[in-house]
C-alpha positions in Angstrom: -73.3 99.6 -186.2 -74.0 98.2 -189.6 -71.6 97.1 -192.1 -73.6 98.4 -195.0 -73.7 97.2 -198.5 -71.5 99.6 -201.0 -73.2 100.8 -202.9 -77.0 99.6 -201.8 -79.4 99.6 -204.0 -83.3 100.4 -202.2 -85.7 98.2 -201.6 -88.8 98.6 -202.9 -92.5 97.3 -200.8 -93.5 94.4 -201.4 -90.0 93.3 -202.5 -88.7 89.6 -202.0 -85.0 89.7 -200.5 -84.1 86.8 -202.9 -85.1 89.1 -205.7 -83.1 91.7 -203.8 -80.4 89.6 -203.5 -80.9 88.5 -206.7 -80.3 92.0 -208.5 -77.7 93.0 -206.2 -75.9 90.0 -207.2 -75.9 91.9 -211.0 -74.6 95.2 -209.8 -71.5 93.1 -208.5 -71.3 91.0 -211.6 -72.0 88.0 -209.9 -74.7 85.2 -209.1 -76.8 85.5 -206.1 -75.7 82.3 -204.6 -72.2 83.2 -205.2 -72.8 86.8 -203.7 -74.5 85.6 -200.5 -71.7 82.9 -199.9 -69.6 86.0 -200.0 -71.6 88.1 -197.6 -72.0 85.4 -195.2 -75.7 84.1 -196.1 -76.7 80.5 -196.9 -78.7 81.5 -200.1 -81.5 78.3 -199.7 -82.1 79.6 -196.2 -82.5 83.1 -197.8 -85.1 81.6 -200.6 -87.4 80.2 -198.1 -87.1 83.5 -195.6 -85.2 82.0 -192.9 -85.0 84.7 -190.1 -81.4 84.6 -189.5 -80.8 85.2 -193.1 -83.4 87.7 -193.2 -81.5 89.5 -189.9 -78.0 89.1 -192.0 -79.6 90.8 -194.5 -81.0 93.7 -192.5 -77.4 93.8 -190.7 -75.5 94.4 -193.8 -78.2 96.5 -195.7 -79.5 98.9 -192.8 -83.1 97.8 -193.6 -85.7 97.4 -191.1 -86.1 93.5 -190.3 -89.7 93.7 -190.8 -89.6 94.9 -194.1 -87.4 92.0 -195.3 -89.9 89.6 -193.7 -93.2 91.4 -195.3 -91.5 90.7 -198.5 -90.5 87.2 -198.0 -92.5 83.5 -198.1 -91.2 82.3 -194.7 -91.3 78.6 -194.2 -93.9 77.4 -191.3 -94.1 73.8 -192.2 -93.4 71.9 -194.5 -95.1 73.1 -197.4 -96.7 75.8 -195.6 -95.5 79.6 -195.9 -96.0 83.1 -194.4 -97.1 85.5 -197.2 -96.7 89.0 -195.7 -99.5 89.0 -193.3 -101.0 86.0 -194.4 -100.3 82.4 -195.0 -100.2 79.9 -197.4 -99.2 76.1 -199.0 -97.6 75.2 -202.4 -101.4 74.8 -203.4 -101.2 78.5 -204.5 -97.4 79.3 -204.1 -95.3 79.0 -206.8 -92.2 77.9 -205.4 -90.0 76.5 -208.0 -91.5 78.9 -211.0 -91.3 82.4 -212.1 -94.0 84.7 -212.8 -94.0 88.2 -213.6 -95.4 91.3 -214.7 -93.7 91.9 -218.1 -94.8 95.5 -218.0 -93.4 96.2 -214.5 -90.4 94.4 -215.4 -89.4 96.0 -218.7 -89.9 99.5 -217.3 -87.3 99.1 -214.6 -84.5 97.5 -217.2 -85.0 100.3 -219.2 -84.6 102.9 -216.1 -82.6 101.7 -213.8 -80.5 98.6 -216.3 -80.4 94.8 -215.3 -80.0 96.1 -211.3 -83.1 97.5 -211.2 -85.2 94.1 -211.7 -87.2 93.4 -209.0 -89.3 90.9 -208.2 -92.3 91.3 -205.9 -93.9 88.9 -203.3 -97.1 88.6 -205.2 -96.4 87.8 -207.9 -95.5 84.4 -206.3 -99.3 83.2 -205.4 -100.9 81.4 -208.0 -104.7 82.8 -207.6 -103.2 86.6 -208.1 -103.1 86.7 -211.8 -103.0 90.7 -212.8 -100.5 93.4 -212.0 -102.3 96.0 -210.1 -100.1 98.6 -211.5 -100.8 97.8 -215.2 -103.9 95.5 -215.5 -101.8 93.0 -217.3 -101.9 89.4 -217.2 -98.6 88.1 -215.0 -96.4 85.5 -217.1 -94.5 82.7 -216.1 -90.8 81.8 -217.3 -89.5 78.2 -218.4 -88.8 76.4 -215.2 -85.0 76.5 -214.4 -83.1 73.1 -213.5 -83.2 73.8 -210.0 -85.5 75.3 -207.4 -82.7 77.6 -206.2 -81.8 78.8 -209.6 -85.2 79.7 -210.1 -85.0 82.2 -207.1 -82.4 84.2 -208.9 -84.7 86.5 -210.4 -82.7 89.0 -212.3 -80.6 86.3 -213.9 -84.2 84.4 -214.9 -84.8 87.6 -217.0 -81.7 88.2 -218.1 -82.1 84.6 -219.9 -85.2 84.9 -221.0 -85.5 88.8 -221.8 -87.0 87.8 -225.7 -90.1 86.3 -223.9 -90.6 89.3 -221.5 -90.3 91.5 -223.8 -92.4 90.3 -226.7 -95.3 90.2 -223.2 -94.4 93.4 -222.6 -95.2 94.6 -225.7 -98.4 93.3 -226.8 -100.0 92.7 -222.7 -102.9 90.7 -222.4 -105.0 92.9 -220.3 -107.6 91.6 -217.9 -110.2 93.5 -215.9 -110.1 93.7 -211.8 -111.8 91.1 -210.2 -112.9 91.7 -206.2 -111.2 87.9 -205.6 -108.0 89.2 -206.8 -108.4 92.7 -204.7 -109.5 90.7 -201.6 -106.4 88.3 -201.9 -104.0 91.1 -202.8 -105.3 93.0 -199.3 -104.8 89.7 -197.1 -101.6 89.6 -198.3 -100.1 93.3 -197.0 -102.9 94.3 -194.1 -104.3 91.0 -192.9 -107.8 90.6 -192.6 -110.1 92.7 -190.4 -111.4 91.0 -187.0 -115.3 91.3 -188.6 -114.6 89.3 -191.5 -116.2 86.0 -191.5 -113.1 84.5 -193.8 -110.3 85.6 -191.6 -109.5 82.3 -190.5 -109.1 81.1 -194.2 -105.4 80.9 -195.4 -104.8 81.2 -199.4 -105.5 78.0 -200.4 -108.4 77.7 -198.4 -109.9 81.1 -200.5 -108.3 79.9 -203.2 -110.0 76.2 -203.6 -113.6 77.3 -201.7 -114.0 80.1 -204.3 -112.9 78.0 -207.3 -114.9 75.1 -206.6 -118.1 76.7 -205.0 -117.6 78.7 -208.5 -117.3 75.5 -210.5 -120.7 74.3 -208.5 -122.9 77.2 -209.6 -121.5 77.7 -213.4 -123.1 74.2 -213.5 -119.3 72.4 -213.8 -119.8 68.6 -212.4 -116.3 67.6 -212.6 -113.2 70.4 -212.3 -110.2 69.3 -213.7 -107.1 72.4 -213.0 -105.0 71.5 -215.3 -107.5 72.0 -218.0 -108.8 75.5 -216.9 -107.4 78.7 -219.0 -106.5 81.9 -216.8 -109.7 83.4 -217.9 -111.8 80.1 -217.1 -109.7 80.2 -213.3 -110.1 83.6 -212.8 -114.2 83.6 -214.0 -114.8 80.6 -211.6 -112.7 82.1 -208.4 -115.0 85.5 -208.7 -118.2 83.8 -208.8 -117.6 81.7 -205.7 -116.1 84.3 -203.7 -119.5 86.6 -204.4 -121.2 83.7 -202.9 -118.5 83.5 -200.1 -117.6 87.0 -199.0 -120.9 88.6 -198.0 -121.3 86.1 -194.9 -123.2 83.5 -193.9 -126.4 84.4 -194.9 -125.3 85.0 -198.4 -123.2 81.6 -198.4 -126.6 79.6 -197.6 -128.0 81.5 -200.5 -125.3 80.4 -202.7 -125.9 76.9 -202.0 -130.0 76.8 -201.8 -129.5 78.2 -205.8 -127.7 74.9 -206.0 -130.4 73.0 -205.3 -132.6 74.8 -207.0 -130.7 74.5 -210.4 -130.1 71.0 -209.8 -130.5 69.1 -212.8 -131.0 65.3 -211.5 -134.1 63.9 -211.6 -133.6 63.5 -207.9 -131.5 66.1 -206.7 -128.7 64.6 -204.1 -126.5 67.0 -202.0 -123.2 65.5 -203.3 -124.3 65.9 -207.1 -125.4 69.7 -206.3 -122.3 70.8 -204.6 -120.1 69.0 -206.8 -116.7 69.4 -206.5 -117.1 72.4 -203.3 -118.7 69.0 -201.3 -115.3 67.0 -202.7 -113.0 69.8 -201.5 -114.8 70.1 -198.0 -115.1 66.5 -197.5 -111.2 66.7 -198.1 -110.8 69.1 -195.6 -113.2 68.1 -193.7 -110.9 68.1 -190.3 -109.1 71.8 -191.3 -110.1 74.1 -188.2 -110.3 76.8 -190.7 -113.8 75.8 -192.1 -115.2 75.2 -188.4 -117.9 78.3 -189.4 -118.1 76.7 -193.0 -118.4 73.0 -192.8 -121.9 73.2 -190.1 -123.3 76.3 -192.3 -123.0 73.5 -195.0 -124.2 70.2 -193.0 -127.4 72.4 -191.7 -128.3 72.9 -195.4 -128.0 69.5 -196.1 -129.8 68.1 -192.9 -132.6 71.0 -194.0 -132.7 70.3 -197.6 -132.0 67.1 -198.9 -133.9 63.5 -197.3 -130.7 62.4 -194.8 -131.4 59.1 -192.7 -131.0 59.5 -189.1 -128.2 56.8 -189.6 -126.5 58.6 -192.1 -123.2 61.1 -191.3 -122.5 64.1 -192.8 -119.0 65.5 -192.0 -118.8 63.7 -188.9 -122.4 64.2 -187.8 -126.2 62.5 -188.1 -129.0 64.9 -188.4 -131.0 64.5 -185.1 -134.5 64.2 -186.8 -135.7 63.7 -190.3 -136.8 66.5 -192.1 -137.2 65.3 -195.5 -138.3 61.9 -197.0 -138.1 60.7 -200.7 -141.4 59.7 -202.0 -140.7 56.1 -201.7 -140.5 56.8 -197.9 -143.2 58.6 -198.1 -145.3 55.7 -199.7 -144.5 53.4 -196.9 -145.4 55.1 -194.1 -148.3 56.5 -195.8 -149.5 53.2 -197.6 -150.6 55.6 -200.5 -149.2 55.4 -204.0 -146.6 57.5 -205.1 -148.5 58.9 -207.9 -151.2 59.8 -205.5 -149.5 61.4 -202.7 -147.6 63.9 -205.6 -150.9 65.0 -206.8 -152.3 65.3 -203.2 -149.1 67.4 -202.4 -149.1 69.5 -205.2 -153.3 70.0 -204.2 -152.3 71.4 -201.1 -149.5 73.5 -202.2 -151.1 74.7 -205.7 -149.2 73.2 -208.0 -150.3 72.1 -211.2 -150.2 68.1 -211.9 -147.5 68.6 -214.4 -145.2 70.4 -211.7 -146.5 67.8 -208.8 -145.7 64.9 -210.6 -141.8 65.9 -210.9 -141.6 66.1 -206.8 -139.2 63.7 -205.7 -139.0 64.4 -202.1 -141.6 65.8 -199.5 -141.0 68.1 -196.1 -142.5 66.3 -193.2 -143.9 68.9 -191.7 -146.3 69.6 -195.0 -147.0 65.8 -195.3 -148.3 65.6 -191.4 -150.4 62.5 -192.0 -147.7 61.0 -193.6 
């Protein structure tokens, strides 16, 4: 038998307990840390979904356990959480920060008073930044002194209720993106057994879409702190087109790299830009194990690799490609020559010929 909460207030899906907690804590005219003390909770434990305070929770609220946890970022690691039925790191969990939807938030003040603000899970992960509900842009409040502070939502608003409102009132709306959609549905279902990404945590969705972005919007360098919401949120659509539609679709993505490819000698680390610096990076992540060899067969099939040279952890096993230096060693012909003799055979005019910088082997067979 329960020893229930009087009065409780309901919990809505998608609810955090903290922010439960949190606006609880108002209805009794008290803090949340001061209110789970009371009850018997350790209200740190509570912020970062601790199970036993989650089952305290459940004990003293009759809710079902596995609501409370599909609303709450439960520790794994350190640094790593479970977001409802996915998981994530502080790379896209805002753990000492509050964001928001001003809309969502102002409309249950005015119904329901200062116990009605709740605070939902999702609002939590970084690369989520529009309310479903009102296609507004989520805001974040001034950081609080401490971490734990922070976590008491309701009192966060309460203090700053002049910047949520003034949001509230003139929104900045943003259109849907399928990044955002695809995120938001990893969070409360989990991902589907066909999916090609199912491996991928947050971050890992996160970073591969903003960077792979970055890398076909013609970015060489991506700096985060520099990027606007609309910049962010631009970048993470475009590399998760190239991303979601499977493999096939991925090697697309990165043969239009080459192709757009700028340097007078196109190099696979220029090209990919700052998706080859994240993947090197996470190079050993078992995560990527279906995208890191899509990537290396590109580059062994694309780009002249010598057979002594690694790429993630691997040498190609035979040469496919040579530059046309290599090309006029083995051949003892000048370089000049063998681009017009190339472009002969292939059709090309002299102009186009004479900007080749590297030749397939299996085209230059008397090479």
């Amino acid at each position: 038998m329960g020893a229930h909460l009087i009065p409780t207030l309901p919990l809505l899906k998608g609810e955090t307990p903290s922010g439960y907690v949190s606006r609880t804590a108002q209805l009794y005219e008290t803090t949340a840390r001061d209110l789970s003390t009371d009850l018997g909770m350790r209200w740190p434990q509570l912020c970062s979904g601790y199970d036993e305070q989650l089952k305290r929770l459940s004990w003293l609220t009759g809710f079902a356990l596995d609501d409370l946890r599909q609303g709450a970022a439960r520790k794994i690691l350190n640094g790593h959480y479970e977001i409802g039925r996915t998981t994530a790191t502080t790379g896209v969990f805002r753990k000492t920060t509050t964001a928001l939807c001003p809309q969502c938030v102002m409309e249950a003040w005015e119904t329901h008073g200062v116990a009605g603000l709740y605070q939902l899970l999702e609002w939590s992960v970084r690369c989520l930044g529009r309310c479903e509900k009102h296609g507004c842009a989520l805001i974040t409040l001034p950081s609080a002194g401490h971490s734990h502070v922070t976590y008491d939502f309701a009192r966060q608003v309460i203090k700053h209720f002049e910047t949520v409102a003034r949001a509230a009132e003139k929104p900045d709306l943003l259109h849907a993106t399928q990044f955002e959609t695809y995120a938001r549905t990893r969070i409360w279902a989990g991902s589907g057994a066909d999916d090609w990404l199912q491996n991928f945590d947050l971050t890992h969705l996160y970073r591969a879409s903003l960077t792979l972005g970055a890398a076909l919007s013609g970015r060489m360098k991506l700096a985060l702190p520099e990027l606007t919401m609309e910049d962010e949120r631009h970048l993470c659509e475009l590399g998760f087109a190239a991303l979601r539609y499977g493999p096939e679709n991925y090697v697309q993505a990165l043969l239009q790299l080459r192709r757009q490819s700028k340097s007078e000698r196109p190099y696979y680390t220029a090209d990919l830009g700052s998706f080859y610096e994240w993947l090197w990076e996470m190079r050993e992540e078992p995560a990527l194990k279906s995208l890191i060899p899509l990537t290396r067969v590109h580059i062994f099939q694309t780009y002249p690799v010598p057979l002594d040279k690694e790429v993630f952890g691997e040498r190609p096993e035979r040469e496919i490609w040579l530059t046309m230096e290599e090309a006029r060693l083995r051949s003892g012909f000048g370089v000049t020559f063998l681009k017009k003799l190339l472009g002969h055979m292939k059709g090309e005019s002299e102009d186009v010929a004479l900007r080749r910088t590297d030749v397939r082997i299996d085209v230059g067979q008397g090479i």
